[in-house]
C-alpha positions as CSV (number, residue, x, y, z in Angstrom):
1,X,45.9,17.8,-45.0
2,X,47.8,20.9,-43.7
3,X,48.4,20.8,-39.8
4,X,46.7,23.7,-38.7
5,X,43.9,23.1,-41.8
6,X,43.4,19.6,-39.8
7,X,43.5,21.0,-36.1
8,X,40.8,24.0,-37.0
9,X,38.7,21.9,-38.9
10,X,37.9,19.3,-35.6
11,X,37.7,22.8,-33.7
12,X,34.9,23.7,-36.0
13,X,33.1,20.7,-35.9
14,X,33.1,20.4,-32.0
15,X,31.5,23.7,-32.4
16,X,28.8,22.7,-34.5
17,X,27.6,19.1,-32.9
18,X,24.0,19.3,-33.3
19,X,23.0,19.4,-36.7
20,X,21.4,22.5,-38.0
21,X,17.6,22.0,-39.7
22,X,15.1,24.0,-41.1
23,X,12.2,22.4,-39.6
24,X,11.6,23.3,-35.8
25,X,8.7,22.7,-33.1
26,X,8.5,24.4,-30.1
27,X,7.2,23.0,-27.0
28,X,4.1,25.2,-26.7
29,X,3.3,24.5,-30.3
30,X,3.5,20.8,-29.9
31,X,0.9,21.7,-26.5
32,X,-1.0,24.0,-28.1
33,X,-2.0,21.1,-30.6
34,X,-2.1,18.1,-28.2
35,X,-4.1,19.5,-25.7
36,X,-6.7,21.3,-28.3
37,X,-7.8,17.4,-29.1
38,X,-7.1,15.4,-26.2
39,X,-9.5,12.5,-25.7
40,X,-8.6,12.5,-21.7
41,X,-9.7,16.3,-21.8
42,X,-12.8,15.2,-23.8
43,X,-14.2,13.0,-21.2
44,X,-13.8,14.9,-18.4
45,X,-15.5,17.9,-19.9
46,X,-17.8,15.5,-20.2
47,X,-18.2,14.5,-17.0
48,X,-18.7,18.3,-16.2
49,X,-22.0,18.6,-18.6
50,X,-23.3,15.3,-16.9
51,X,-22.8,17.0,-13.8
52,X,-24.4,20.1,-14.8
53,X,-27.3,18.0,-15.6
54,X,-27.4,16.0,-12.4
55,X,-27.7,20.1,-11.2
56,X,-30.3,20.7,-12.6
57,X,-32.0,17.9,-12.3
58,X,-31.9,18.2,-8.5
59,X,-34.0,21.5,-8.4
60,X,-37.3,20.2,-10.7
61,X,-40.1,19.8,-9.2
62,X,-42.1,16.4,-9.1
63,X,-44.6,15.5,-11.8
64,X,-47.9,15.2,-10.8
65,X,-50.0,11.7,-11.3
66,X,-52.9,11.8,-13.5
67,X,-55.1,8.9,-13.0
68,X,-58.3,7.2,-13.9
69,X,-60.1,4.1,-13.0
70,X,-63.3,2.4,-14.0
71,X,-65.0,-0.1,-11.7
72,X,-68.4,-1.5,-13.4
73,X,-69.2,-4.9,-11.6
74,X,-72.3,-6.5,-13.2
75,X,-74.5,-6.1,-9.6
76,X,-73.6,-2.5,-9.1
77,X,-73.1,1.0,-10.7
78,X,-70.5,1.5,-12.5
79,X,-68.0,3.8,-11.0
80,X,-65.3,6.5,-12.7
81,X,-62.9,8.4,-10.8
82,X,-60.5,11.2,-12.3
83,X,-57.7,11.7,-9.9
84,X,-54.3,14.1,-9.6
85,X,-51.6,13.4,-7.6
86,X,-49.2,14.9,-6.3
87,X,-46.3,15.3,-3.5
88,X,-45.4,18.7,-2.5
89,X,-42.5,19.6,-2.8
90,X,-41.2,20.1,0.4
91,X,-38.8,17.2,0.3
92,X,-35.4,18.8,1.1
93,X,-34.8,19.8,-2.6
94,X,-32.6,23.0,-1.3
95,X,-29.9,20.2,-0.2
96,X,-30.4,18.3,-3.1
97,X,-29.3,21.0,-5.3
98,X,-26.6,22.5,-2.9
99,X,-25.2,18.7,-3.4
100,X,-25.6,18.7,-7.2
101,X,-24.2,22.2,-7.1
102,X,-20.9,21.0,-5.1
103,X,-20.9,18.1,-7.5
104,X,-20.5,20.2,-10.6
105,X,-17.7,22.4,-8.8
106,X,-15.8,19.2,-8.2
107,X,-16.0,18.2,-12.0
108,X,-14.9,21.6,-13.0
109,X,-11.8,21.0,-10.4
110,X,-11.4,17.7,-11.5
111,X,-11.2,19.1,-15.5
112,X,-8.8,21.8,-14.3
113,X,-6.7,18.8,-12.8
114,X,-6.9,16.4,-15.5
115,X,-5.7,19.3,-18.3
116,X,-3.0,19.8,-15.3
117,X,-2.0,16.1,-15.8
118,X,-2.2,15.7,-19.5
119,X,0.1,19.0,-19.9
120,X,2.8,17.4,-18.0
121,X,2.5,14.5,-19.3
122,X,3.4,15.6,-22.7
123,X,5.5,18.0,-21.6
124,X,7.4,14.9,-20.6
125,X,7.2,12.9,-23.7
126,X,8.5,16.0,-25.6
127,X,11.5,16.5,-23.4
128,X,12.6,13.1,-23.6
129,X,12.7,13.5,-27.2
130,X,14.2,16.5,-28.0
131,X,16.6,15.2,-25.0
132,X,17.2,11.6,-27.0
133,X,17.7,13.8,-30.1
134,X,20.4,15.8,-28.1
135,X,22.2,12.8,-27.3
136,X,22.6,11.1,-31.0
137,X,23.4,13.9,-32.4
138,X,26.2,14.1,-29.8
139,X,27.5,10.9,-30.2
140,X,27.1,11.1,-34.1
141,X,29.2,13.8,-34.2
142,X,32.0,12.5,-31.9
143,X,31.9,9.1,-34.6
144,X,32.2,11.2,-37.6
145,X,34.9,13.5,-35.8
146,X,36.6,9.6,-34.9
147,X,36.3,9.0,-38.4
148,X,37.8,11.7,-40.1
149,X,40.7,11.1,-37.7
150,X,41.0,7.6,-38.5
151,X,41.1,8.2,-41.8
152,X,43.8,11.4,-41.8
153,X,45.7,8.5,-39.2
154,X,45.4,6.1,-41.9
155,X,46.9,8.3,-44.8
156,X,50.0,9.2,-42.5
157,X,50.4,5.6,-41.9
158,X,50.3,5.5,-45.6
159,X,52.6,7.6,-46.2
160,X,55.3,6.4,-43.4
161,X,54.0,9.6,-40.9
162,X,52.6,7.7,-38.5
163,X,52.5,3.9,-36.9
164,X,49.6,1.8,-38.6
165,X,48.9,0.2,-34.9
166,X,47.4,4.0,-34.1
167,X,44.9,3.8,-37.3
168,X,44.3,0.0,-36.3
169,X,43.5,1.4,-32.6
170,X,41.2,3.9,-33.6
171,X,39.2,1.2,-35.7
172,X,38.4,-0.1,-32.1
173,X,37.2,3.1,-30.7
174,X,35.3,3.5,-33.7
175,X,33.4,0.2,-33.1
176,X,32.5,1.6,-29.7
177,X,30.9,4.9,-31.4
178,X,29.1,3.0,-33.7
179,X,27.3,0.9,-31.1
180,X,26.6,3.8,-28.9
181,X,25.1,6.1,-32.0
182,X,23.1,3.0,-33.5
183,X,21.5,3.0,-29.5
184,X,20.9,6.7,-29.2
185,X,19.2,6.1,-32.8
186,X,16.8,3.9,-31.7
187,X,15.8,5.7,-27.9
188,X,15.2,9.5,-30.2
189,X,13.4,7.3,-33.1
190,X,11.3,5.6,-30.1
191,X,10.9,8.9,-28.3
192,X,10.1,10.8,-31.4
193,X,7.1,8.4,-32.1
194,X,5.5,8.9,-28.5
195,X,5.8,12.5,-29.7
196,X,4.4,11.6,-33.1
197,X,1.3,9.7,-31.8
198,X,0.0,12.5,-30.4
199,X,0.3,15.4,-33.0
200,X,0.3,15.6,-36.3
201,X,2.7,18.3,-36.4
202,X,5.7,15.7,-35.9
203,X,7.3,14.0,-38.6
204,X,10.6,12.9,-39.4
205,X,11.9,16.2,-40.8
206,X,11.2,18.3,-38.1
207,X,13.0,18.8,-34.6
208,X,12.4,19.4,-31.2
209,X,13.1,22.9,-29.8
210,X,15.0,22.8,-26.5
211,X,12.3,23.4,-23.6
212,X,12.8,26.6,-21.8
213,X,13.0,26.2,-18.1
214,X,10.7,29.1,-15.5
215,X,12.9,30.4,-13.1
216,X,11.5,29.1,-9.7
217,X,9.1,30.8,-7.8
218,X,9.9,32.7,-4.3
219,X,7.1,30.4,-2.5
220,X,5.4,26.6,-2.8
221,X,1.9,27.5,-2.4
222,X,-0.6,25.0,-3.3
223,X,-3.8,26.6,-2.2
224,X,-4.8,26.6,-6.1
225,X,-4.1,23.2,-6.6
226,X,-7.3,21.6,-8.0
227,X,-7.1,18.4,-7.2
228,X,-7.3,20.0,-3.7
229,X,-10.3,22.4,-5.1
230,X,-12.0,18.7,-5.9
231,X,-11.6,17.2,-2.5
232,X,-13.2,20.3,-1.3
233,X,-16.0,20.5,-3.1
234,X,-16.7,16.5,-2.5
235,X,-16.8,17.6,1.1
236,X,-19.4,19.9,0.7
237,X,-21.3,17.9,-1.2
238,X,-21.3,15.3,1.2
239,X,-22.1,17.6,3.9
240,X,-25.1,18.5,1.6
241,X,-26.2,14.6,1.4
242,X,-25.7,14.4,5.4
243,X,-27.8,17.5,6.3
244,X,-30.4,16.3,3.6
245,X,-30.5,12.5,5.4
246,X,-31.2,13.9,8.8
247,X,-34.8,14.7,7.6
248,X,-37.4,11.8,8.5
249,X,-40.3,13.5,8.2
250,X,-41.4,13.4,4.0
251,X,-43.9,15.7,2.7
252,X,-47.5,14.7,2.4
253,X,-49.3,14.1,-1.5
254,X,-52.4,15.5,-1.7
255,X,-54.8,13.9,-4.5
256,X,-57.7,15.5,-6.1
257,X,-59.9,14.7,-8.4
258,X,-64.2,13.9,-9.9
259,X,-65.9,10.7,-8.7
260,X,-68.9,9.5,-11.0
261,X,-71.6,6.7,-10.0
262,X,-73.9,5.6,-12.7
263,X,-76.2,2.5,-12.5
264,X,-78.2,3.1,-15.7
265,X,-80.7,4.9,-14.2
266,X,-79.5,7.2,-12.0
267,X,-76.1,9.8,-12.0
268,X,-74.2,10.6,-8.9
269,X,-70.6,12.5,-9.1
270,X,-68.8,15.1,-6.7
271,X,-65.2,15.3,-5.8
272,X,-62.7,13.8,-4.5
273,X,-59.8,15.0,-1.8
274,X,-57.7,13.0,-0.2
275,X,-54.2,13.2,1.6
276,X,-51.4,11.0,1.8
277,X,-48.6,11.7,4.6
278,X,-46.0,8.7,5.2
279,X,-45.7,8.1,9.4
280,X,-41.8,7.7,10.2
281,X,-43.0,4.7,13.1
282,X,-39.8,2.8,12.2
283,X,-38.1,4.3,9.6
284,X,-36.3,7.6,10.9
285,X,-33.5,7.0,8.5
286,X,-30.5,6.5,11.4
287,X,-28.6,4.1,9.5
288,X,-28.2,6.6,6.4
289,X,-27.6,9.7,8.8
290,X,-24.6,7.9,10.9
291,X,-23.3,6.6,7.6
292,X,-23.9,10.1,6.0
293,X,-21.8,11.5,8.9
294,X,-18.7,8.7,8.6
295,X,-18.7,9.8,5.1
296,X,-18.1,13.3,5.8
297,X,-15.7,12.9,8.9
298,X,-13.3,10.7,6.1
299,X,-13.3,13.3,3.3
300,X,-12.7,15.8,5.7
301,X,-9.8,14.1,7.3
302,X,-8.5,12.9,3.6
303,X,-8.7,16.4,2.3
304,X,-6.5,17.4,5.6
305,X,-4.0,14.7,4.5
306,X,-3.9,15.6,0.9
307,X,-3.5,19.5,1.6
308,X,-0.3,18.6,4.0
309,X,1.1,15.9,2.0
310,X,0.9,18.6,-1.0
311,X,2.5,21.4,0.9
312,X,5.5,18.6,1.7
313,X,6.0,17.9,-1.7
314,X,5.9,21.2,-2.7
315,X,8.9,22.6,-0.5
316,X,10.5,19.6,-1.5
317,X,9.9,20.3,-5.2
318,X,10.6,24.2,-5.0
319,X,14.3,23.5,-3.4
320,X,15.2,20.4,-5.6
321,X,14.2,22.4,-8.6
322,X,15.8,25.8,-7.6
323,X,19.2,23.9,-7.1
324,X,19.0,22.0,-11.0
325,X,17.7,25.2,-12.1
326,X,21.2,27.3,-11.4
327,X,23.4,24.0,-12.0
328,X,21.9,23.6,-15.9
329,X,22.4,27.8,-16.2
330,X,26.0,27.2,-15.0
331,X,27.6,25.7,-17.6
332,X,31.0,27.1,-19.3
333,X,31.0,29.3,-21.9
334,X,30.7,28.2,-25.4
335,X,33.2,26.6,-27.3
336,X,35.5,26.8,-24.5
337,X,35.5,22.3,-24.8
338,X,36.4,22.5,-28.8
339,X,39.1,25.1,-27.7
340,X,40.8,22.0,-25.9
341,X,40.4,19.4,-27.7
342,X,41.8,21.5,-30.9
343,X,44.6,22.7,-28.7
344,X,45.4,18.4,-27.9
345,X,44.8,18.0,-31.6
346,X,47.4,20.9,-32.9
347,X,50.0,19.3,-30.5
348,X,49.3,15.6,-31.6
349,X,50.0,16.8,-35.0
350,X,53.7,18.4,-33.8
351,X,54.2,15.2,-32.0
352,X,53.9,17.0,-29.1
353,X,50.8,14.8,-27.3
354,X,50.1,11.5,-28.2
355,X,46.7,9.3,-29.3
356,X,45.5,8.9,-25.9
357,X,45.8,12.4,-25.4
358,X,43.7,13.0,-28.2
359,X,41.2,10.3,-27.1
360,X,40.8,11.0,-23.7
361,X,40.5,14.7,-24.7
362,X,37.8,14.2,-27.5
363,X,35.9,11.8,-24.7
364,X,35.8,14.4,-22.2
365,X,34.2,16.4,-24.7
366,X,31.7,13.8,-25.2
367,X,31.1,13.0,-21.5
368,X,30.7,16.7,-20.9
369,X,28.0,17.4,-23.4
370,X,26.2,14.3,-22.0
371,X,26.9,15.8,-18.1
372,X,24.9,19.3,-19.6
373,X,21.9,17.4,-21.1
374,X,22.0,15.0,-17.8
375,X,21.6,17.7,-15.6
376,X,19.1,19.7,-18.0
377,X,17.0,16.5,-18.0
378,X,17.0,16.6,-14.2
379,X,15.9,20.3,-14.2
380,X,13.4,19.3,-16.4
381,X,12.2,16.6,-14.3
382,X,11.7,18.8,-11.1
383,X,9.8,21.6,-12.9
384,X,7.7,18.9,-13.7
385,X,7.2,17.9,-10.4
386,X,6.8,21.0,-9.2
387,X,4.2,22.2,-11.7
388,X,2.5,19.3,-10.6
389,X,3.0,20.2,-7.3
390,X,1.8,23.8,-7.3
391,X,-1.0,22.6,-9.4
392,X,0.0,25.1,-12.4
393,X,2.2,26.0,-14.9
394,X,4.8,28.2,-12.5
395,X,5.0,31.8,-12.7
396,X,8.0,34.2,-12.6
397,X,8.6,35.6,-8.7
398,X,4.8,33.5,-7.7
399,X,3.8,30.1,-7.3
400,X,1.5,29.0,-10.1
């Protein structure tokens, strides 16, 4: 091989490290699936239509009682009695259903939160796969770059050109490679079925479109966070259960109804009225009001500690990620890495630079790529953290 034929063809292949395919998926696309079917999503919808019920259920009215009896004792008429009855329905239902209604506004937050969760969750799972991917095909490339220059070393040697002990060095450094490439295997192949056990839409041909990061937002506010909207609404509804156990006094059932007497002879009947009204003597419900108002006092006093502890980690989120987010934009421009190394190749080849050179050159170029994806995976991280933190997906010059 020609010297300059040899020095532009390792140029070129620096250049073109990750492996070109036909066969793509796009973060949104992989979402768009996963999150269309998710059991987690399932059940708390779910929860939201049993709390929808327990709504409902909280503004019907009491049934009322139909009864009859018979009493015919041998010595005296017998006796039949047609009865109704029924409790009005004064019985605090209005703070029943402002609790059921709280309730189902909690479950809707709690739904909003859990799709929340789910999102970055496999937002991180296809990250660290097309991030693993990144990486073998990396170090692939550097091994077959090694290889080609083993075997080039190897025909010099050949040939008288070149010392043998630089082909037998380079067999080393090849073993190195090797190891590393067979490890990055297995982490994308493990990565890529976490992916794969989640949609469909991932198989073995297909790969992972590099993420695109959100430029940060100008503020961290978390005011539409819904795990915050949940707490919220659990503190209304217990302030709905409190204001409903300060009541003592329970509405009185009123029964109505047609008496007959019959003692074979004669026929008496008339109606019957009567009224039922429970007497809070002891009962006045204190234990259930002071623990009603405990109850409320704590989620009041969590959802103060929740909404500051949020706010923290937001700032802390928004200026971690604003700092990754302008160190993985700032990397050199391309091909400016295989520039060098071809440069440290062409001179090897004059005898101007010598293995090492080439080696350490052709390293850097490695430990450089791997420096980019490190601090792109670190930028991904923190927009993670920070959607999570916001309580959205983030927004161009907003919050979420």
């Amino acid at each position: 091989m020609r010297r300059v034929s040899w020095a532009s063809s390792m140029v070129l292949a620096l250049a073109a490290s990750t492996p070109a395919s036909a066969q793509t998926l796009t973060q949104d696309q992989f979402l768009a699936d996963v999150l269309a079917s998710h059991p987690g999503i399932a059940a708390a919808e779910a929860a939201v239509t049993a709390a929808a019920g327990m709504r409902r259920q909280a503004g019907v009215v009491d049934n009322p009682v139909l009864s009859w009896e018979r009493e015919d004792p041998e010595a005296a008429p017998r006796q039949d009695t047609w009865r109704v009855d029924w409790r009005l329905p004064f019985d605090g239902r209005r703070h029943r259903v402002a609790a059921g209604t709280a309730s189902l506004a909690a479950s809707s937050s709690e739904l909003e939160a859990a799709r929340l969760g789910i999102r970055i969750e496999m937002r991180s799972l296809f990250a660290s796969w097309y991030l693993a991917t990144e990486r073998e095909a990396v170090l692939v490339a550097q091994l077959e770059r090694t290889r080609e220059l083993a075997e080039w070393l190897r025909a010099r040697a050949e040939q008288g050109e070149a010392a043998g002990v630089e082909a037998r060095r380079l067999e080393l450094e090849l073993e190195v490679l090797e190891r590393e490439a067979v490890a990055a295997r297995a982490v994308a192949r493990s990565a890529r079925a976490a992916v794969a056990s989640w949609s469909g839409l991932v198989t073995d041909e297909v790969r992972p479109v590099r993420p695109v990061l959100s430029p940060p937002p100008s503020t961290a506010e978390v005011s539409g966070r819904p795990d915050l909207a949940a707490l919220s609404h659990r503190v209304a509804e217990l302030e709905a259960r409190y204001r409903l156990s300060r009541r003592f006094l329970e509405p009185p059932g009123l029964s109505v109804g047609w008496m007959e007497l019959h003692d074979g002879q004669q026929r008496f009947e008339g109606p019957v009225i009567g009224v039922a009204w429970p007497v809070p003597l002891f009962d006045r419900n204190q234990g259930n009001r002071e623990a009603g108002k405990a109850g409320v006092d704590r989620a009041r006093a969590e959802w103060e500690a929740a909404r500051r502890h949020a706010a923290a980690q937001a700032n802390a989120a928004l200026a971690a990620y604003s700092d990754l987010y302008r160190a993985s934009g700032s990397e050199r421009r391309d091909g400016l890495d295989a520039e060098i190394v071809g440069a440290v190749f062409a001179a090897f080849e004059a005898g101007e630079a010598s293995l090492t050179d080439v080696l350490d050159a052709s390293r850097s170029t490695v430990d450089v790529k791997l420096s980019r994806l490190d601090t792109y995976s670190r930028a991904i991280d923190a927009e993670r953290e920070l959607e999570a933190a916001l309580g959205g997906p983030i927004l161009p010059g907003g919050s979420s």
